[in-house]
TIROMI-596639 format. One record per residue: residue number from 1; x, y, z of N, C-alpha, C in turn. Coordinates in nm, 2 decimals. Example, Ala and Ser with C-alpha at 12.3 -4.5 7.8 and 13.67 -1.06 7.14 Angstrom:
# TIROMI-596639
PT pos nX nY nZ caX caY caZ cX cY cZ
PT 1 1.32 -0.57 0.78 1.23 -0.45 0.78 1.32 -0.33 0.78
PT 2 1.28 -0.22 0.71 1.37 -0.11 0.71 1.29 0.00 0.79
This chain:
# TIROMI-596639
PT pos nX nY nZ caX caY caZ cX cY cZ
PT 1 7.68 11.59 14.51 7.77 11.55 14.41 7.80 11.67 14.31
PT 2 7.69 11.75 14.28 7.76 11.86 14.17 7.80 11.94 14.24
PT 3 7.80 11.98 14.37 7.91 12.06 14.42 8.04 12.05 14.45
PT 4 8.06 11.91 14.46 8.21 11.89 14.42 8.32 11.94 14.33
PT 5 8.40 11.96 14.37 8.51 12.09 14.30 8.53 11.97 14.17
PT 6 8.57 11.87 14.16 8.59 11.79 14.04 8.45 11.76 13.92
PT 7 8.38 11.80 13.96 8.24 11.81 13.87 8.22 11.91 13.79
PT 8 8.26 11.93 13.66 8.25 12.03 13.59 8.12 12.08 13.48
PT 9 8.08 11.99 13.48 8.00 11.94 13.38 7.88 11.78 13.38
PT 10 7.80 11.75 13.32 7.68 11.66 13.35 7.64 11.63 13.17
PT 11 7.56 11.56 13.21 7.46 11.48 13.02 7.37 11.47 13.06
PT 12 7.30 11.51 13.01 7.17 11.47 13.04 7.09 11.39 12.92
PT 13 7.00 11.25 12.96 6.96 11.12 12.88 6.80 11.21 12.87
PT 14 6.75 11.08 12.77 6.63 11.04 12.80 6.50 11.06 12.94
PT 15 6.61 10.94 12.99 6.58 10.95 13.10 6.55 11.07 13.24
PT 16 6.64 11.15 13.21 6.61 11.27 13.26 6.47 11.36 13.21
PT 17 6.40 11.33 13.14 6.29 11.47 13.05 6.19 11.40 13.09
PT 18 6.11 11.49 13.08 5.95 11.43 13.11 5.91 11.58 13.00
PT 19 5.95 11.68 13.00 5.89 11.81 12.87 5.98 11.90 12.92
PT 20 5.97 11.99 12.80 6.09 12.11 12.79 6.04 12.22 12.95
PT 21 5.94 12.21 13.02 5.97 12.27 13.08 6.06 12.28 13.25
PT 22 5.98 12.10 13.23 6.03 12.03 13.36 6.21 12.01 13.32
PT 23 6.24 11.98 13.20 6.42 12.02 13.18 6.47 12.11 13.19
PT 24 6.37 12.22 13.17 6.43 12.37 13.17 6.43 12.39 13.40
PT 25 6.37 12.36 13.43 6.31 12.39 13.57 6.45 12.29 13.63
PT 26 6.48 12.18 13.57 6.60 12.13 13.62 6.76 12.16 13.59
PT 27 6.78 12.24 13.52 6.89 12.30 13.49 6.92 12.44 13.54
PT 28 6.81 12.48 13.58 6.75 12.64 13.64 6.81 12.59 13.82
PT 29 6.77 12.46 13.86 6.81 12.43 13.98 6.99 12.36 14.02
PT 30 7.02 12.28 13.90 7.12 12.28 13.90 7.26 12.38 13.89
PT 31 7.20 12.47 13.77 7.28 12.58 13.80 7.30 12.65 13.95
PT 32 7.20 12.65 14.01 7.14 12.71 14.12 7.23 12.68 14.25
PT 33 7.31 12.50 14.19 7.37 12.48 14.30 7.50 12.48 14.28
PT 34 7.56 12.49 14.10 7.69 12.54 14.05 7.65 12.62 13.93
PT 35 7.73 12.73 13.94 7.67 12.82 13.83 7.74 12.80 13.74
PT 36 7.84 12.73 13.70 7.93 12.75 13.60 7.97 12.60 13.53
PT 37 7.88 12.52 13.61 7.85 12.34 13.55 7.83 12.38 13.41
PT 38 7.87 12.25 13.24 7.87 12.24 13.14 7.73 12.14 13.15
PT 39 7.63 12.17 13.07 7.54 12.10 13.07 7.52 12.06 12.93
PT 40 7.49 11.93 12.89 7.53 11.89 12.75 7.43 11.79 12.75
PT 41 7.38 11.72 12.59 7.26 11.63 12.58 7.37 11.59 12.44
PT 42 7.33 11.46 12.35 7.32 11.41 12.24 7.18 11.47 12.23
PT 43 7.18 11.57 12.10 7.03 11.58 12.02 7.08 11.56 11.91
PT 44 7.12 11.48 11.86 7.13 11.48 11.63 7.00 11.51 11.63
PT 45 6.90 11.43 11.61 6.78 11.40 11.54 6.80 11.25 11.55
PT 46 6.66 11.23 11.43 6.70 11.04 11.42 6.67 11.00 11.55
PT 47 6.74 10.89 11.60 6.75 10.80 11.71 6.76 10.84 11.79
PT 48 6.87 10.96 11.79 6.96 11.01 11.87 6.91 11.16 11.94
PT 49 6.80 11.13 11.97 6.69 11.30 11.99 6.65 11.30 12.17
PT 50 6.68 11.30 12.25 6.70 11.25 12.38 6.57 11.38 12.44
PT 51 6.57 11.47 12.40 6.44 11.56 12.41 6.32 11.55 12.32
PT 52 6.24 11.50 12.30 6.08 11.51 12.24 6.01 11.57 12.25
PT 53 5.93 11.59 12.35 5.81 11.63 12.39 5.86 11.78 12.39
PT 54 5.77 11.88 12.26 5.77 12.01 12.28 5.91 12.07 12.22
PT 55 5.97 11.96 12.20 6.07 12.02 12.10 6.04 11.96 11.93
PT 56 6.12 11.98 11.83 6.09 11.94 11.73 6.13 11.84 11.68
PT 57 6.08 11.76 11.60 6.14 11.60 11.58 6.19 11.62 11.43
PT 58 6.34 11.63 11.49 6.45 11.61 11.37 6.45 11.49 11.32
PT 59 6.51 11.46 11.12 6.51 11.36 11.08 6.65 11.30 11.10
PT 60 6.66 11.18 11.10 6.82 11.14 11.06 6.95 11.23 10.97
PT 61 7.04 11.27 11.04 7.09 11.36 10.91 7.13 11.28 10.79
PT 62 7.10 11.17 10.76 7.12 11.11 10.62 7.04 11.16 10.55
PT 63 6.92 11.18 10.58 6.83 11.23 10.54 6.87 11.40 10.44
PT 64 6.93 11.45 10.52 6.99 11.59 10.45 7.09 11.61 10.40
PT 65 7.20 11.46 10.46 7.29 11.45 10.30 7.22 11.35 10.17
PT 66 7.15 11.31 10.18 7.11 11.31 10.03 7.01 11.45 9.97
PT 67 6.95 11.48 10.07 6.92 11.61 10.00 7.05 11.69 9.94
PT 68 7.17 11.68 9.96 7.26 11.78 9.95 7.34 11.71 9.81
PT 69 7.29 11.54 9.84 7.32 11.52 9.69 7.27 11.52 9.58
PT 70 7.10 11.58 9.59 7.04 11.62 9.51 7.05 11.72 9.45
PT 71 7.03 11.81 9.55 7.02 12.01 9.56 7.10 12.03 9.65
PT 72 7.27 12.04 9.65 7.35 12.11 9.73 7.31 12.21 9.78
PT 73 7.28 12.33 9.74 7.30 12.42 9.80 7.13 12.45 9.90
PT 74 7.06 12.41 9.85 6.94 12.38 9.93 6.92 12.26 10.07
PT 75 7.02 12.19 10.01 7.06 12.04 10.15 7.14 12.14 10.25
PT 76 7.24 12.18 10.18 7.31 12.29 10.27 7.24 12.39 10.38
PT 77 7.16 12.44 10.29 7.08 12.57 10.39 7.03 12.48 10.50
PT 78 6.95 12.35 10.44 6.85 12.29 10.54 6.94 12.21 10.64
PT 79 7.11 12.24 10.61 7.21 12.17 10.70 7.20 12.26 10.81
PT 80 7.23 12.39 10.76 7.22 12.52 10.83 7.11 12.53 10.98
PT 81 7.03 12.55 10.89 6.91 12.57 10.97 6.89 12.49 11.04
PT 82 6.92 12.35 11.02 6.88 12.25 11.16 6.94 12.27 11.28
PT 83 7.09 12.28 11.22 7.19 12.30 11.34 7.17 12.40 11.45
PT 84 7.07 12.55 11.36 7.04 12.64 11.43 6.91 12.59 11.55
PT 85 6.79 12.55 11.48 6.66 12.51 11.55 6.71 12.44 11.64
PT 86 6.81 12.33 11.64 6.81 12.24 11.77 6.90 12.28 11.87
PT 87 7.02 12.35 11.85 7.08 12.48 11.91 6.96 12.55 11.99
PT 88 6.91 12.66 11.90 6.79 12.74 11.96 6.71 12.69 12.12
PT 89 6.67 12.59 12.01 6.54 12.49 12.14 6.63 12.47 12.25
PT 90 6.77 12.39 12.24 6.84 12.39 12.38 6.89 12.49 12.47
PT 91 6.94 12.60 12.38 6.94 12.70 12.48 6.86 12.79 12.53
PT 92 6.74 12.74 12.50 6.58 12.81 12.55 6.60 12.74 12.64
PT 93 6.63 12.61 12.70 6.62 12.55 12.85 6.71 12.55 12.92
PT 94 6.81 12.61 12.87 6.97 12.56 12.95 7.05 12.52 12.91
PT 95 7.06 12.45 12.79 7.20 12.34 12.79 7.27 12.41 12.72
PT 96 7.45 12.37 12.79 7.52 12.51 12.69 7.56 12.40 12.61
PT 97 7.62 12.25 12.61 7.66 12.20 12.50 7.58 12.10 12.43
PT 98 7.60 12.07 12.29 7.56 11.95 12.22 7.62 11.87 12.15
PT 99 7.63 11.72 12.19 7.73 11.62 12.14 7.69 11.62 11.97
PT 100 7.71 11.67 11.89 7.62 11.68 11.74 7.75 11.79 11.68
PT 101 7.73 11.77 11.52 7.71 11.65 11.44 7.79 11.51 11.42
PT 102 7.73 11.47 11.40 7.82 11.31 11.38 7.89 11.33 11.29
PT 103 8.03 11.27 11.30 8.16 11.31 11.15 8.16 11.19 11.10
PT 104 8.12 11.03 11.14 8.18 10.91 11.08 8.06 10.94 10.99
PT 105 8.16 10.85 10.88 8.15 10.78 10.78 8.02 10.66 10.77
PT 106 7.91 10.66 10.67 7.86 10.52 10.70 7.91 10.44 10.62
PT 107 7.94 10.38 10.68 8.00 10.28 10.60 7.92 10.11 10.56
PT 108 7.80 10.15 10.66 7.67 10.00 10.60 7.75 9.89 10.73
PT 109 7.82 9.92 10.79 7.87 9.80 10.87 7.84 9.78 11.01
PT 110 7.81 9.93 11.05 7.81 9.94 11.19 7.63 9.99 11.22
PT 111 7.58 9.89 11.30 7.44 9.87 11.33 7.42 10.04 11.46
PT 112 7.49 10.10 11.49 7.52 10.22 11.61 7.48 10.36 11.50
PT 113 7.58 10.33 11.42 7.61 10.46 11.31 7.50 10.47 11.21
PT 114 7.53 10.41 11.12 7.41 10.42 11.01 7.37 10.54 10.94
PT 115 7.20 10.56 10.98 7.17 10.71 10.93 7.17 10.82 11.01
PT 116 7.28 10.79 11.13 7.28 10.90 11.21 7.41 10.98 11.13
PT 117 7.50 10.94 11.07 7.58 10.99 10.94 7.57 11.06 10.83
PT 118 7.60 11.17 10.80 7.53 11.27 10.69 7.56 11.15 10.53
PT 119 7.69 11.09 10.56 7.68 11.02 10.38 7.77 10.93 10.46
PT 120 7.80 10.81 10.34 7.92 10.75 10.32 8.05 10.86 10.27
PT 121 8.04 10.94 10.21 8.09 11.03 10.11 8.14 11.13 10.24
PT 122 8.29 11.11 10.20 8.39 11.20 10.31 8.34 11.34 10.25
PT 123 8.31 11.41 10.14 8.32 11.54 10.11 8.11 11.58 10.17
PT 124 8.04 11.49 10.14 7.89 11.53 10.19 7.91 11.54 10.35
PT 125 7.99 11.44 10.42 7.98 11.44 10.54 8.03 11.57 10.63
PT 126 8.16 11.66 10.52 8.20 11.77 10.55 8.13 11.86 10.53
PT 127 8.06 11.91 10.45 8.00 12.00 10.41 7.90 12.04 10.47
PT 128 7.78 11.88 10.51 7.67 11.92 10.57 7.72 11.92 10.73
PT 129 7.80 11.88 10.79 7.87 11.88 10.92 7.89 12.07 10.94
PT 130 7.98 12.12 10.85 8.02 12.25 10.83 7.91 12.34 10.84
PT 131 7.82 12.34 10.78 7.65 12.42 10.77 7.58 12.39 10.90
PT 132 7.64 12.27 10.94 7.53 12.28 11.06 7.55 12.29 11.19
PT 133 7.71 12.29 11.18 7.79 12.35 11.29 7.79 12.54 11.29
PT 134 7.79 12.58 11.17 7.75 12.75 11.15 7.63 12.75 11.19
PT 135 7.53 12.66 11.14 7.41 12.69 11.23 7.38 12.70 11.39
PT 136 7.43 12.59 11.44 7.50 12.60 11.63 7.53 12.70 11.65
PT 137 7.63 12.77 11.57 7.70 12.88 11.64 7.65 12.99 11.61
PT 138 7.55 12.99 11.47 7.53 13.13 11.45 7.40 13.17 11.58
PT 139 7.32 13.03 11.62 7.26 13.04 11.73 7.32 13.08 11.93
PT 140 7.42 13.08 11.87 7.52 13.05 12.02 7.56 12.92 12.10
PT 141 7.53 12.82 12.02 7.60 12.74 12.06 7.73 12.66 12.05
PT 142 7.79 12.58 12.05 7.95 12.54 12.05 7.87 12.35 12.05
PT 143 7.96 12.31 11.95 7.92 12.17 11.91 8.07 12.10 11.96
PT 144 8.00 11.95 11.94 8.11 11.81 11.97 8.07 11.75 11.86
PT 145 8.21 11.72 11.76 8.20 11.58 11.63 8.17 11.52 11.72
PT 146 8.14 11.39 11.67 8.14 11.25 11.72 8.16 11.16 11.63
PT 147 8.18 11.06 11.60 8.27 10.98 11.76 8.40 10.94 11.66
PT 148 8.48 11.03 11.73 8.65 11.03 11.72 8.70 10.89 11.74
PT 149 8.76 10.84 11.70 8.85 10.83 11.58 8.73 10.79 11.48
PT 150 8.60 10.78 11.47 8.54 10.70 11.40 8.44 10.57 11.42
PT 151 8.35 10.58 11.38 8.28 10.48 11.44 8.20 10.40 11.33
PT 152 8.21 10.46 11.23 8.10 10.39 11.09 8.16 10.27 11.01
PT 153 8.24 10.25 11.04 8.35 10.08 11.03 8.37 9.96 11.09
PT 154 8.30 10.00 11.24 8.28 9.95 11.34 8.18 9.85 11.37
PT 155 8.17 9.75 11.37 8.06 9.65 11.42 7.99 9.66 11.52
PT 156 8.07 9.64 11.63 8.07 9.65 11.75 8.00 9.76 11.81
PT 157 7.89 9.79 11.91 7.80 9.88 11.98 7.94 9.93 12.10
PT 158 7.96 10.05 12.13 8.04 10.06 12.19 7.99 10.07 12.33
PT 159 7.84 10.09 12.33 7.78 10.10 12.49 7.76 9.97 12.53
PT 160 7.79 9.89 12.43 7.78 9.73 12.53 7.90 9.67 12.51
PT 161 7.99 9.65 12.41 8.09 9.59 12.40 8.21 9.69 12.36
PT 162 8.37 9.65 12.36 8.48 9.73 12.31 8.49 9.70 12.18
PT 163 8.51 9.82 12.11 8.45 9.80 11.94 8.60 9.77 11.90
PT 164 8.65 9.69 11.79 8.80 9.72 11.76 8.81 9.72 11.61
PT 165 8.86 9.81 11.57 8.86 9.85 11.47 9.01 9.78 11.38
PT 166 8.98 9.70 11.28 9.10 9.62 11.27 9.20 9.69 11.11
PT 167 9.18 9.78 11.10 9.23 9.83 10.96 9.33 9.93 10.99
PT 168 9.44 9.95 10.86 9.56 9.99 10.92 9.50 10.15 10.97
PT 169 9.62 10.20 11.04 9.60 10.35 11.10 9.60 10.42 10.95
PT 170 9.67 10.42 10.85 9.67 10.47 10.72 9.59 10.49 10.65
PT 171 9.47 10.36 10.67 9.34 10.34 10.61 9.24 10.39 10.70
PT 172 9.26 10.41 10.78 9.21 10.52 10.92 9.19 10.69 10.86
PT 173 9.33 10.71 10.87 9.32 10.85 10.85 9.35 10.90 10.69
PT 174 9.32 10.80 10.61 9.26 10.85 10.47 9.12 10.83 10.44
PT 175 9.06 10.78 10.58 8.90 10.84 10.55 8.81 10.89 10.66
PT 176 8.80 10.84 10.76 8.75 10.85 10.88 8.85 10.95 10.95
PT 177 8.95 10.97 10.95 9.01 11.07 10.99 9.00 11.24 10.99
PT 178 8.97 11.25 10.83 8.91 11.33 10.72 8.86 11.47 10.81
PT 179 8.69 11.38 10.77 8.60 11.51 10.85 8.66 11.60 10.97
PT 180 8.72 11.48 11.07 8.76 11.55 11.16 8.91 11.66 11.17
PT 181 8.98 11.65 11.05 9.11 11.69 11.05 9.05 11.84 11.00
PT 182 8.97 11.80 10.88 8.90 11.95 10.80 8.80 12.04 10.92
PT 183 8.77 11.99 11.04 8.64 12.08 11.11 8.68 12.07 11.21
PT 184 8.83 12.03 11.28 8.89 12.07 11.36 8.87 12.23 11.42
PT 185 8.84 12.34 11.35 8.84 12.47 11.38 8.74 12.50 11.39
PT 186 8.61 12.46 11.36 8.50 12.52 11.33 8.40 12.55 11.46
């Protein structure tokens, strides 16, 4: 299957790790049979940390926007730096992409999102998003916002059911829109 010319790219879960070496020894073989496959995981931290064992156990990034509503410029660096360390650790084993950081909004409604969200607060969410996407890159890696159009509004789990989001497009893209319009470049 990954030799197939329409196979560009793979995720790798949970489910796939047993420790950083045995993931590293499996990407070393996949490459092996396309060299030019996109190999990508979800690591935020929080819930959302799909590697453990031997790597470092990041906190929720809510966690570091309220640091940043404390001590900005200290929540900031610690935006920084995370982005870097979990960057780092993945491309010690292979993976060139990471679905991270999250851009929605919490908004307290959606049981999926929560504290995997740097704030409710469209400007914390940019900020520590921005720091920790420089940290990815200043490590060499290339990030994915998530989850476009928005997901912190949302009730609905989108791995089990179709989420629908019932608020005008206007009321959309004067908040949830936001993050994504500002880090478009980044």
């Amino acid at each position: 299957l990954i030799e197939n010319k329409h196979v560009g790219g793979l995720i790798l879960f949970s489910r796939n790790f047993k420790s950083f070496h045995q993931i590293k020894d499996l990407i070393t073989e996949i490459k092996n049979i396309k060299e030019n496959i996109i190999i990508a995981v979800d690591q935020e931290g929080g819930r959302v940390q799909r590697f453990t064992k031997n790597f470092t156990s990041i906190p929720p990034m809510q966690r570091l926007g309220d640091l940043v509503l404390h001590n900005k410029n200290e929540g900031l660096d610690l935006c920084k730096d995370t982005g870097w360390l979990i960057a780092s650790e993945l491309i010690a084993c292979g993976i060139d992409l990471n679905f991270s950081p999250v851009l929605d909004l919490d908004q307290n409604s959606s049981s999926v999102i929560g504290d995997r969200a740097f704030s409710d607060q469209i400007d914390i969410v940019i900020d520590c998003a921005r720091a920790f996407i420089y940290g990815m890159q200043e490590a060499g890696m290339a990030s994915v916002g998530k989850h476009f159009p928005g997901h912190g509004s949302i009730i609905e789990d989108s791995h089990i059911e179709k989420p629908v989001d019932n608020r005008s497009l206007v009321d959309i893209e004067s908040k949830d829109l936001i993050p994504f319009k500002e880090l478009i470049n980044k």
